[in-house]
C-alpha positions in Angstrom: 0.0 0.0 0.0 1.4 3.9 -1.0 -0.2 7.0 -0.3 -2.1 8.7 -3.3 0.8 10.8 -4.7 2.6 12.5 -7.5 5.4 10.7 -8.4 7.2 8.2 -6.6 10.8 9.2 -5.9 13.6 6.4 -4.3 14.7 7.9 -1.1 18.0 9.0 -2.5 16.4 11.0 -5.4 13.6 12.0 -2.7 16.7 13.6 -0.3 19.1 15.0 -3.1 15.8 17.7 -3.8 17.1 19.2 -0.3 16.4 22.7 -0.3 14.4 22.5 -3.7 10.7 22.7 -4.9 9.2 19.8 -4.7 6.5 21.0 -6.6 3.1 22.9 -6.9 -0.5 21.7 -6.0 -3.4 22.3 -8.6 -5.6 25.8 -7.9 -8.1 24.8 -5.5 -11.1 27.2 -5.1 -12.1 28.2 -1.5 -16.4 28.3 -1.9 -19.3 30.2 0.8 -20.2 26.3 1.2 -17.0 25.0 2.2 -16.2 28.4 4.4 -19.8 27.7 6.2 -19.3 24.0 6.5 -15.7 25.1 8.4 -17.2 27.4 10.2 -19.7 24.8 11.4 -17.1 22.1 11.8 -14.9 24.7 14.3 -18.0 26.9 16.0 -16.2 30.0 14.6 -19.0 31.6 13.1 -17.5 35.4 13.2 -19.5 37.2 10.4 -16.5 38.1 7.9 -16.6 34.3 7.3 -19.8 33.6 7.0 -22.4 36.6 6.5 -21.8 38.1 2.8 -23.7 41.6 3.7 -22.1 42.3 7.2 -18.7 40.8 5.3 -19.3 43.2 2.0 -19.2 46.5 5.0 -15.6 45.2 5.8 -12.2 46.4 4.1 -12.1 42.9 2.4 -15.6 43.9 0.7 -16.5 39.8 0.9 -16.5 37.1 3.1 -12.7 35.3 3.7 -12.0 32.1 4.6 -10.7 30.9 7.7 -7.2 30.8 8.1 -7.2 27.3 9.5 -9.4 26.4 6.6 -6.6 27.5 4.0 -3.9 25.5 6.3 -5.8 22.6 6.8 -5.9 22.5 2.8 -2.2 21.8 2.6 -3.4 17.8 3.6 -5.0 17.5 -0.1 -2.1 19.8 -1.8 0.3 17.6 -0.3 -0.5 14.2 -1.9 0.2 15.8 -5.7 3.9 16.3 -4.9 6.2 13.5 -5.2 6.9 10.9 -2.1 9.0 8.2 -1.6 8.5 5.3 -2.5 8.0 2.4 0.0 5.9 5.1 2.7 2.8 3.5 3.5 1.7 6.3 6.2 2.2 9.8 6.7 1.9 11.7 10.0 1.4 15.1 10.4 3.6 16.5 13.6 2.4 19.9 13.4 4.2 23.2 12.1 7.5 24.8 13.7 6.2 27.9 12.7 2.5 29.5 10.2 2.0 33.1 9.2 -1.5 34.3 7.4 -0.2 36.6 5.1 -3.4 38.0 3.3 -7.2 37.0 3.6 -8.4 34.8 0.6 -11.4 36.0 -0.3 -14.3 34.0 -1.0 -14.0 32.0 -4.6 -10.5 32.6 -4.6 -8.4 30.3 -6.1 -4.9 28.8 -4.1 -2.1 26.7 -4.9 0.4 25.3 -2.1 3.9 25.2 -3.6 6.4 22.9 -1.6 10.2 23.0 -0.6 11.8 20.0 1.2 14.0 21.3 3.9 15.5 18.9 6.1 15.1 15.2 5.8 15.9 12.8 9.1 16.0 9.3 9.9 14.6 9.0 13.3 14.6 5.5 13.2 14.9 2.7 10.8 11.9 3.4 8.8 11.0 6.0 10.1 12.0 10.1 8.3 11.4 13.3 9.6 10.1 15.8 6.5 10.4 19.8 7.0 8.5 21.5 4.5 8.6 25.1 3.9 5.5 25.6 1.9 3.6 28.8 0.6 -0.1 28.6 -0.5 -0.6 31.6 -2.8 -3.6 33.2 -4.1 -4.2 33.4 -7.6 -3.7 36.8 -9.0 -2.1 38.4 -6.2 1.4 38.7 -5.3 1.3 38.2 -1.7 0.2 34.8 0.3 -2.2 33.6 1.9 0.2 31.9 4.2 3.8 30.6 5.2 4.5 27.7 6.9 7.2 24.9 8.0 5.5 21.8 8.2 6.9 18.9 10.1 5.5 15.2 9.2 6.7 12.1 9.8 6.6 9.3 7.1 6.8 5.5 8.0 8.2 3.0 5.1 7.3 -0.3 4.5 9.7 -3.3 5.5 13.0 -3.4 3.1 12.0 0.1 1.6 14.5 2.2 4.1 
């Protein structure tokens, strides 16, 4: 069993990309629905999100989505960048550090784009990932956020 990915990279090509993009997700568009059904999920109903008339009175001039809501997106962007091959579960340990950089506005369209840096061997089978990773907004120049990711990936027997 793999997880869904890009492409499968041995661990040797996987850790030569140190300190290099290891790619770009597709454009994913942040809807009202999916901002409500966060907002629902989390009971943070604050009106900017979730009320497009209060929201439209605001500088942003439309609802945004949570920031949690764009970083929580980085588990789908994720699986469309390469992996190694042999991991057959990823772990997510949390992030050393996040920043939300701009508000993505309702309908927006973002992309996560990934750089690997630092790769560990905890124990046999068992890496350490830092990801530096940016999800920009389509059309502007600034991001919606920054973030070092830290996940743990677990390979299948003789794959290490």
């Amino acid at each position: 069993m793999t997880l869904p990915s890009g492409e499968l990279l041995s661990r040797a090509a996987f850790e030569a990309l140190m300190g290099k993009e290891l790619g770009v997700s597709d454009w994913y568009t942040i809807t009202q629905a999916q901002i409500d059904q966060f907002a629902d999920c989390t009971n943070d109903h604050q009106f900017v999100h979730v009320d497009p008339v209060a929201a439209a009175k605001t500088p942003f001039g439309t609802t945004i989505a949570h920031g949690f809501l764009t970083l929580s997106m980085l588990s789908s962007m994720v699986y469309e960048i390469p992996s190694i091959e042999g991991v057959v579960m990823g772990v997510n340990c949390g992030f050393g550090k996040v920043r939300f950089v701009s508000p993505v506005k309702v309908n927006a369209r973002v992309r996560g784009r990934f750089v690997l840096t630092e790769m560990k061997e905890i124990r046999p089978g068992e890496l350490q990932i830092l990801l530096s990773v940016t999800v920009e907004i389509e059309g502007q120049e600034k991001p919606a956020l920054i973030a070092e990711w830290i996940g743990r990936r677990y390979m299948s027997e003789g794959k290490e």
